[in-house]
DSSP file (Angstrom, degrees, kcal/mol; ACC not computed):
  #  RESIDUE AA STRUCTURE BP1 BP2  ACC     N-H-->O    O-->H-N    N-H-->O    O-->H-N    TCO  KAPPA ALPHA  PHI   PSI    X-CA   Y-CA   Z-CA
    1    1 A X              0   0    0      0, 0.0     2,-0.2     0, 0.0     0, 0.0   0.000 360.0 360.0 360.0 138.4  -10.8  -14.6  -28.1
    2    2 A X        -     0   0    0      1,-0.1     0, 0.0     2,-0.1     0, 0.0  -0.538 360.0-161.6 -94.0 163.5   -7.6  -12.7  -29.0
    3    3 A X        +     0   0    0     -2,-0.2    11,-1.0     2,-0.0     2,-0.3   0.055  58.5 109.4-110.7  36.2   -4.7  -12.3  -26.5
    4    4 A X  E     -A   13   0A   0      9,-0.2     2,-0.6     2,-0.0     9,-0.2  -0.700  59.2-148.2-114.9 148.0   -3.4   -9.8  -28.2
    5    5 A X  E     -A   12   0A   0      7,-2.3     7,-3.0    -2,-0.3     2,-0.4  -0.916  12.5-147.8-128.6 120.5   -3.1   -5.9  -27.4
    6    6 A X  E     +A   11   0A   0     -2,-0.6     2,-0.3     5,-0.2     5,-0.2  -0.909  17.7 178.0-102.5 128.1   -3.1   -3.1  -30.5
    7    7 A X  E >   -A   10   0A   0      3,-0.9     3,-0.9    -2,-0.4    -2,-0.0  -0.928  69.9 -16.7-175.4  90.1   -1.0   -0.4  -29.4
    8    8 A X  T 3  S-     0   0    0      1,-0.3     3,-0.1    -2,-0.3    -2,-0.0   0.539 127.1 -46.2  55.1  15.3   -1.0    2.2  -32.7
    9    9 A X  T 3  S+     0   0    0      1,-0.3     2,-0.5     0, 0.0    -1,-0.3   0.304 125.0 115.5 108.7   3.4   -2.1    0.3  -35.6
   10   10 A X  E <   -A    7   0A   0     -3,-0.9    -3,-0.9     1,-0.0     2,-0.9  -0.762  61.0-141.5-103.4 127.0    0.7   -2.4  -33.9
   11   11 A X  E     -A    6   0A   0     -2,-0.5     2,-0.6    -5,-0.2    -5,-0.2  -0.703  22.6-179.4-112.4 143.9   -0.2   -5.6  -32.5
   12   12 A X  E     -A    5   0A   0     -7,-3.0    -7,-2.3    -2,-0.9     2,-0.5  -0.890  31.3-107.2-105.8 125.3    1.8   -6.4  -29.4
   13   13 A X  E     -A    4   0A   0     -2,-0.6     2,-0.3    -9,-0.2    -9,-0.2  -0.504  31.9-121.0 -63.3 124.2    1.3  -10.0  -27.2
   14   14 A X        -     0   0    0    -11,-1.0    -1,-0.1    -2,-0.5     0, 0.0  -0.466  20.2-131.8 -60.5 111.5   -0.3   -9.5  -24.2
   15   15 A X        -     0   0    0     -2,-0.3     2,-0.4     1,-0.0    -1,-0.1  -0.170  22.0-151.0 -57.7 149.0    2.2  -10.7  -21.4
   16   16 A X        +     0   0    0      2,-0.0    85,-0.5     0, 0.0     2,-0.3  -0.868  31.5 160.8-122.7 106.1   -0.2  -13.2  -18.9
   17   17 A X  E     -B  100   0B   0     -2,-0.4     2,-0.3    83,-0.2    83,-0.2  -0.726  31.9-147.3-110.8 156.1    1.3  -12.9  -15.9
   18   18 A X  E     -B   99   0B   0     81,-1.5    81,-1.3    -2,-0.3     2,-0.4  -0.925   6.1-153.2-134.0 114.3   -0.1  -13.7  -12.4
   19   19 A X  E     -B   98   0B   0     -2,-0.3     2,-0.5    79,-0.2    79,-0.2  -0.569   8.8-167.5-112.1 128.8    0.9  -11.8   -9.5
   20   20 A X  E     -B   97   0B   0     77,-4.7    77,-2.2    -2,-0.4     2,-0.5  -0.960   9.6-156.2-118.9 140.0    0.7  -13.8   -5.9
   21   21 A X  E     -B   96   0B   0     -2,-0.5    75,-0.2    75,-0.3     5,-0.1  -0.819  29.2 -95.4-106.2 124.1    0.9  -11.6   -2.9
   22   22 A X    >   -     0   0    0     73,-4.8     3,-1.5    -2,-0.5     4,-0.0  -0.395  19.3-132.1 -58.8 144.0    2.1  -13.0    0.4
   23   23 A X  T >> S+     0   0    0      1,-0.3     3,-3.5     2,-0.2     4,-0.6   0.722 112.5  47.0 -72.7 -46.0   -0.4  -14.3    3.0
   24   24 A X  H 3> S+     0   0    0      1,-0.4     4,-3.6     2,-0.2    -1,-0.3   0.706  97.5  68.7 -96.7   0.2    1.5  -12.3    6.0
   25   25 A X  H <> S+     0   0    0     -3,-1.5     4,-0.8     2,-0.2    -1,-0.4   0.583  99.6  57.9 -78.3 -14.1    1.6   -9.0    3.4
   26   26 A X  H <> S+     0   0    0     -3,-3.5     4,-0.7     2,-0.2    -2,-0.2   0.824 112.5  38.8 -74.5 -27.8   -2.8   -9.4    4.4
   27   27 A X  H >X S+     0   0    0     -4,-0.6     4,-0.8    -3,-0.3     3,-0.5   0.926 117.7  46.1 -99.8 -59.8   -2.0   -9.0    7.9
   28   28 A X  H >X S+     0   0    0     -4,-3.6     4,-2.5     1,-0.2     3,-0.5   0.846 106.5  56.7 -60.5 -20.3    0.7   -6.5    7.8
   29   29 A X  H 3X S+     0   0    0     -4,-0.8     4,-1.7     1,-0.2     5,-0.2   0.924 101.6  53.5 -66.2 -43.8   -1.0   -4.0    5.4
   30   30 A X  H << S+     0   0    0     -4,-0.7     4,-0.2    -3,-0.5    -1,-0.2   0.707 115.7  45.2 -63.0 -23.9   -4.2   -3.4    7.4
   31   31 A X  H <X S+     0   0    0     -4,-0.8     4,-1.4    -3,-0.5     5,-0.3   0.882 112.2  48.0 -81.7 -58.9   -1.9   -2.5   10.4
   32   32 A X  H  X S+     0   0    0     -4,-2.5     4,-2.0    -5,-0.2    -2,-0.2   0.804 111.4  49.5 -35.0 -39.5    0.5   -0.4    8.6
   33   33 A X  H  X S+     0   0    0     -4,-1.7     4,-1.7    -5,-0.2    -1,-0.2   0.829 107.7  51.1 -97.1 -14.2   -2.1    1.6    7.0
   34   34 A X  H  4 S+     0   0    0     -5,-0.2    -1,-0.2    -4,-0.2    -2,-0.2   0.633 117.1  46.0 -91.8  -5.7   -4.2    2.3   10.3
   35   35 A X  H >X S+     0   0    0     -4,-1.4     4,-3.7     3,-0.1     3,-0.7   0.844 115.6  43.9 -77.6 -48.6   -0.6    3.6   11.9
   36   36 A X  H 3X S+     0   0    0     -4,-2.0     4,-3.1    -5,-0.3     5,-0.3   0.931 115.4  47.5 -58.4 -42.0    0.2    5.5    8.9
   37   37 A X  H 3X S+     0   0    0     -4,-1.7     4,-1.1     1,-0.2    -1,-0.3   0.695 114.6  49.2 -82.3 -12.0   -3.5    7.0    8.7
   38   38 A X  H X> S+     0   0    0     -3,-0.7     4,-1.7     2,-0.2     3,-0.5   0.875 111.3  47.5 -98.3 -54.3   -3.2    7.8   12.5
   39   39 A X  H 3X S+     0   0    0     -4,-3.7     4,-4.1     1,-0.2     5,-0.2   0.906 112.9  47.6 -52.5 -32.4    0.0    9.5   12.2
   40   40 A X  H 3X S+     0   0    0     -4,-3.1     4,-1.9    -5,-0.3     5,-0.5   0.954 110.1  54.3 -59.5 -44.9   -1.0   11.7    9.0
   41   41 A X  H <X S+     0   0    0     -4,-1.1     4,-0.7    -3,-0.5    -1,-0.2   0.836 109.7  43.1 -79.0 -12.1   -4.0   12.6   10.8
   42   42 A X  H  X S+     0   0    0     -4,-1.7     4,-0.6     2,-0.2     3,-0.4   0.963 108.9  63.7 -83.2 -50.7   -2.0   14.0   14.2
   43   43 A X  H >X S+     0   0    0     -4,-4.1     4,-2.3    -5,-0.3     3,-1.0   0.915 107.6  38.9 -80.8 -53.5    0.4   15.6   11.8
   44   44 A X  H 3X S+     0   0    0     -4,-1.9     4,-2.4     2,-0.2    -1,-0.3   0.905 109.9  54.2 -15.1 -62.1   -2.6   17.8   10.5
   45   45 A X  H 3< S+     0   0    0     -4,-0.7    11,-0.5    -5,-0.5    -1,-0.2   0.644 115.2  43.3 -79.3  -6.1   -4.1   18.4   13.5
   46   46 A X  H << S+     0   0    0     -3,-1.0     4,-0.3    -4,-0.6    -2,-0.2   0.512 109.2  58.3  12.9 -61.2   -0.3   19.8   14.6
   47   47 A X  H  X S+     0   0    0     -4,-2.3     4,-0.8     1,-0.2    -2,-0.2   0.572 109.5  48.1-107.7  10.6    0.0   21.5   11.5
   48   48 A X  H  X S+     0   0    0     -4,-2.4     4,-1.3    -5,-0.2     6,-0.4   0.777 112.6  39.0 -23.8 -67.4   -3.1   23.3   12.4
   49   49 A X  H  4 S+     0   0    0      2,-0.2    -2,-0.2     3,-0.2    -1,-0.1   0.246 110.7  56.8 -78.8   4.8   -2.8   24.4   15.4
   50   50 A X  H  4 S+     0   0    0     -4,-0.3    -3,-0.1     3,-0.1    -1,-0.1   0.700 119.7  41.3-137.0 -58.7    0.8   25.2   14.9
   51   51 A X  H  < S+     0   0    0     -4,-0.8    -2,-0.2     1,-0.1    -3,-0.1   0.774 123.9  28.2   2.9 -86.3   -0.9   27.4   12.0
   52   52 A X  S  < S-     0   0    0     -4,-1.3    -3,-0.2     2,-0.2    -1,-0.1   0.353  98.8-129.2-119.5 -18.5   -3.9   29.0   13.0
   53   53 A X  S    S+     0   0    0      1,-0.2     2,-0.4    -5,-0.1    -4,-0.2   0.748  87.2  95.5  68.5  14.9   -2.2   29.0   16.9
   54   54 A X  S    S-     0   0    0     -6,-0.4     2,-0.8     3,-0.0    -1,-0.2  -0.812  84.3-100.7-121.7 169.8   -5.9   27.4   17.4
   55   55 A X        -     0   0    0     -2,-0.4     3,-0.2    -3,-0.1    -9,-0.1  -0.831  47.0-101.3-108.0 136.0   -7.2   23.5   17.6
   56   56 A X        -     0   0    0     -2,-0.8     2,-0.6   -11,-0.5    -1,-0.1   0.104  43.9 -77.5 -53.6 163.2   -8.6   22.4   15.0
   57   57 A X        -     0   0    0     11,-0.1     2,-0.9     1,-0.1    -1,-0.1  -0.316  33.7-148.8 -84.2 120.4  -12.1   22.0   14.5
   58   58 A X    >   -     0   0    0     -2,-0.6     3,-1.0    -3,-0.2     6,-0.2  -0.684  10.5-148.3 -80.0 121.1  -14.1   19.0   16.2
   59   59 A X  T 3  S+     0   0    0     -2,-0.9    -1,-0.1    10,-0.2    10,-0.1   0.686  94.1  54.6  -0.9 -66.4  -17.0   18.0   13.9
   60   60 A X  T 3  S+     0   0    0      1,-0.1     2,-2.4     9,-0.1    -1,-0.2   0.468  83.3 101.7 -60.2 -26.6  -19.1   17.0   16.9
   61   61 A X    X   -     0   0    0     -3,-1.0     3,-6.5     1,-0.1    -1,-0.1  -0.338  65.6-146.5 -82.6  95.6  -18.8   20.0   18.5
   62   62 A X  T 3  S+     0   0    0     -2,-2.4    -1,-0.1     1,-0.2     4,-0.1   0.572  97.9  56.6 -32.9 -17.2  -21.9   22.4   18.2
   63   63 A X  T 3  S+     0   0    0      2,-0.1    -1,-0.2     3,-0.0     2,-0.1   0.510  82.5 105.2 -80.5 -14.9  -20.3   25.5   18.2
   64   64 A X  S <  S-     0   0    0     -3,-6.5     2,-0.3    -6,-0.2     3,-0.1  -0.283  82.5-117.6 -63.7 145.1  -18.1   24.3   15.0
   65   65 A X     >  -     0   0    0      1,-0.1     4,-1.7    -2,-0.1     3,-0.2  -0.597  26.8-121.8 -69.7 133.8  -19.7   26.2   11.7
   66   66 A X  H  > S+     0   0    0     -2,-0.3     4,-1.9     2,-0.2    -1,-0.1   0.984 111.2  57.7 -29.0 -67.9  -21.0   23.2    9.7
   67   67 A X  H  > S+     0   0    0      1,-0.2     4,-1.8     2,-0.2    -1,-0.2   0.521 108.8  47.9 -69.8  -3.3  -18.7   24.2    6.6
   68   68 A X  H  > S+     0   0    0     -3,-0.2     4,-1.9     3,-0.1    -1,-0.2   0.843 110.2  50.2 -89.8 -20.8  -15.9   24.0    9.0
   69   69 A X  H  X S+     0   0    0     -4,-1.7     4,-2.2     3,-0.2    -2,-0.2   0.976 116.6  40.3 -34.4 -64.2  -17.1   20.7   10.1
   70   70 A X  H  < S+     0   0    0     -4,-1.9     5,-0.3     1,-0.2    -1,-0.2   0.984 118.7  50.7 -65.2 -39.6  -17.4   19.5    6.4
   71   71 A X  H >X S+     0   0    0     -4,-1.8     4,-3.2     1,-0.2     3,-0.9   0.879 110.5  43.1 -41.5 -64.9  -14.1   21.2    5.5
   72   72 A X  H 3X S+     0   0    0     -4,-1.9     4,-1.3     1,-0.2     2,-0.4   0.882 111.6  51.9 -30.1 -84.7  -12.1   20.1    7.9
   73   73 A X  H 3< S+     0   0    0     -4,-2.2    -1,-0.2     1,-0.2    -2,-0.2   0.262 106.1  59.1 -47.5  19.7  -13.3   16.3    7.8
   74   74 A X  H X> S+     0   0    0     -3,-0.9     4,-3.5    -2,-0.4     3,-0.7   0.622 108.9  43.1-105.7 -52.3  -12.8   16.2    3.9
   75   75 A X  H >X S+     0   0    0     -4,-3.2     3,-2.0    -5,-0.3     4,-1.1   0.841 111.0  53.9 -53.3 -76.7   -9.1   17.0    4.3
   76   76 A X  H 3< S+     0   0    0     -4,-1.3    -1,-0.2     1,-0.3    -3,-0.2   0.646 118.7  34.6 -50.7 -10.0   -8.6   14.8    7.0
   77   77 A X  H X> S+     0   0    0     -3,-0.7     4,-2.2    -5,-0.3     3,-1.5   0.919 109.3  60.7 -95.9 -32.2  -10.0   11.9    5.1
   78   78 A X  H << S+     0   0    0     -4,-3.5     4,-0.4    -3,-2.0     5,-0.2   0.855 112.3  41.1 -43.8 -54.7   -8.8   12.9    2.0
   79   79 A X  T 3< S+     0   0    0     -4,-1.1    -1,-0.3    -5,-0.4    -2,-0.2   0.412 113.0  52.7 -70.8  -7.1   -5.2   12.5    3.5
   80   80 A X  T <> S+     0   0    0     -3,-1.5     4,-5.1    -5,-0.3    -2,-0.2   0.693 111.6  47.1 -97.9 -52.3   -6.1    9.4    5.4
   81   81 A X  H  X S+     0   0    0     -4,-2.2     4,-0.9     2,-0.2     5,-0.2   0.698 116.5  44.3 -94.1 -18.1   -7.4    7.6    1.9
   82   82 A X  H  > S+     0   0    0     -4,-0.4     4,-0.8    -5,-0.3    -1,-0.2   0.827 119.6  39.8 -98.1 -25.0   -4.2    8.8   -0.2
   83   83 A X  H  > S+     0   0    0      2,-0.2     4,-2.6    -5,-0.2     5,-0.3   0.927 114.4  52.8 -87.0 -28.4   -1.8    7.8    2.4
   84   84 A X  H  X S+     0   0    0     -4,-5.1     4,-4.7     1,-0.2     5,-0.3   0.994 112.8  47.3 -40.6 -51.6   -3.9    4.3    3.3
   85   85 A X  H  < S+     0   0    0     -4,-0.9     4,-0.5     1,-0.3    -1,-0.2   0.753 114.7  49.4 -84.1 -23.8   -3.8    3.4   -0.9
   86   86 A X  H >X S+     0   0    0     -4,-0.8     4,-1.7    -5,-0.2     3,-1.0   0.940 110.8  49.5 -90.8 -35.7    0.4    4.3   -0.7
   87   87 A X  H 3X S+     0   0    0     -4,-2.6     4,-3.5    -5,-0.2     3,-0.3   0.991 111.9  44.2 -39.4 -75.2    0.6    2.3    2.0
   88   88 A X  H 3< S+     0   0    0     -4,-4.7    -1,-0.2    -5,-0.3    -3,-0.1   0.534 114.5  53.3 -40.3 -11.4   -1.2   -0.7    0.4
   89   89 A X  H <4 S+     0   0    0     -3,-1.0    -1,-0.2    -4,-0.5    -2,-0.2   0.930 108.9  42.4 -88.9 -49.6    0.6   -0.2   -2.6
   90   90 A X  H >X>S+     0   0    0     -4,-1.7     4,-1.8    -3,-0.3     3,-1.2   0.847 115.8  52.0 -67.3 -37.3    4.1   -0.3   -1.4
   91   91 A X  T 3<5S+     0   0    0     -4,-3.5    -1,-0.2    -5,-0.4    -2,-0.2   0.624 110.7  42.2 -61.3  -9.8    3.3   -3.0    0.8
   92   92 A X  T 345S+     0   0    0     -5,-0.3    -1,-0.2    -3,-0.2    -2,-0.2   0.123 113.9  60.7-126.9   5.6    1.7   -5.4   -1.8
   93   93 A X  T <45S+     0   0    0     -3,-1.2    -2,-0.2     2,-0.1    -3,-0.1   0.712 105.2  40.6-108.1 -29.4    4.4   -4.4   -3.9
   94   94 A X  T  <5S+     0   0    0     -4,-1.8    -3,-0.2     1,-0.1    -2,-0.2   0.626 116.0  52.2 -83.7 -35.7    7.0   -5.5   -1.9
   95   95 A X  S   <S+     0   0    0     -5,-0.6   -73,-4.8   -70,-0.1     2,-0.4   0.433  93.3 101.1 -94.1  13.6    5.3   -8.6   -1.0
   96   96 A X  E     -B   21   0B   0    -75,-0.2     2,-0.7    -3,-0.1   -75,-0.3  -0.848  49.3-160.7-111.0 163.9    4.5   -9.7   -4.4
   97   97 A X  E     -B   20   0B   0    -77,-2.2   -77,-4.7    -2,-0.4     2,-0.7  -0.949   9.7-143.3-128.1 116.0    5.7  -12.0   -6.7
   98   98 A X  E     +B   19   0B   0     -2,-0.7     2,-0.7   -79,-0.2   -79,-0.2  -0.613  17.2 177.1 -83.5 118.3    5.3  -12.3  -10.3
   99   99 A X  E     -B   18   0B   0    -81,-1.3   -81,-1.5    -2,-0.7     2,-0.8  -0.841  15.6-152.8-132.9 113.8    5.1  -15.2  -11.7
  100  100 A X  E      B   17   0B   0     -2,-0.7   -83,-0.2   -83,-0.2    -2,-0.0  -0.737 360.0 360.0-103.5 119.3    4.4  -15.9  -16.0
  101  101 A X              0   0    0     -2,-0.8    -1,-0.1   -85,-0.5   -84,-0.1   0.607 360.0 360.0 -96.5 360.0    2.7  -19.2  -16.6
């Protein structure tokens, strides 16, 4: 197999690198990102009401429209799932180490 990477009619050598993440960067990340995802999601529900001068719309609540239901729970996950994956990023970025064998 070649290890090689063609790049514009140019062949480049593929760096092999191996990246090892520290052990306690497993335990902090999962904690970090369910603080981060709870604070994003009060800052929403804040910059709602703060907004619309109303509270935002519970899901659960039968008098909620459906489509505000759905709306509403797409942002707030949508914003939950981009700030979880920057969490996880900077954190596993700062706790890894690269290492070229």
């Amino acid at each position: 197999m070649d290890d090689s990477l063609e790049i514009a009619g140019e062949s480049t050598a593929e760096v092999d690198t191996e990246i090892q993440v520290n052990p306690v960067m497993h335990i902090i990340a999962p904690i970090a990102a369910i603080a981060v995802t709870m604070v994003v999601r009060n800052m929403l529900n804040k910059g709602y009401e703060k907004t619309t001068g109303k509270k935002p719309p519970q899901p659960r609540d039968p008098q909620t429209s459906a489509i505000q239901a759905i709306m509403w729970t797409a942002a707030i996950t949508t914003a939950a799932a981009v700030a979880e994956i920057a969490v996880y990023r900077i954190i596993n970025k700062v706790g890894a180490k690269r290492r070229a064998d």
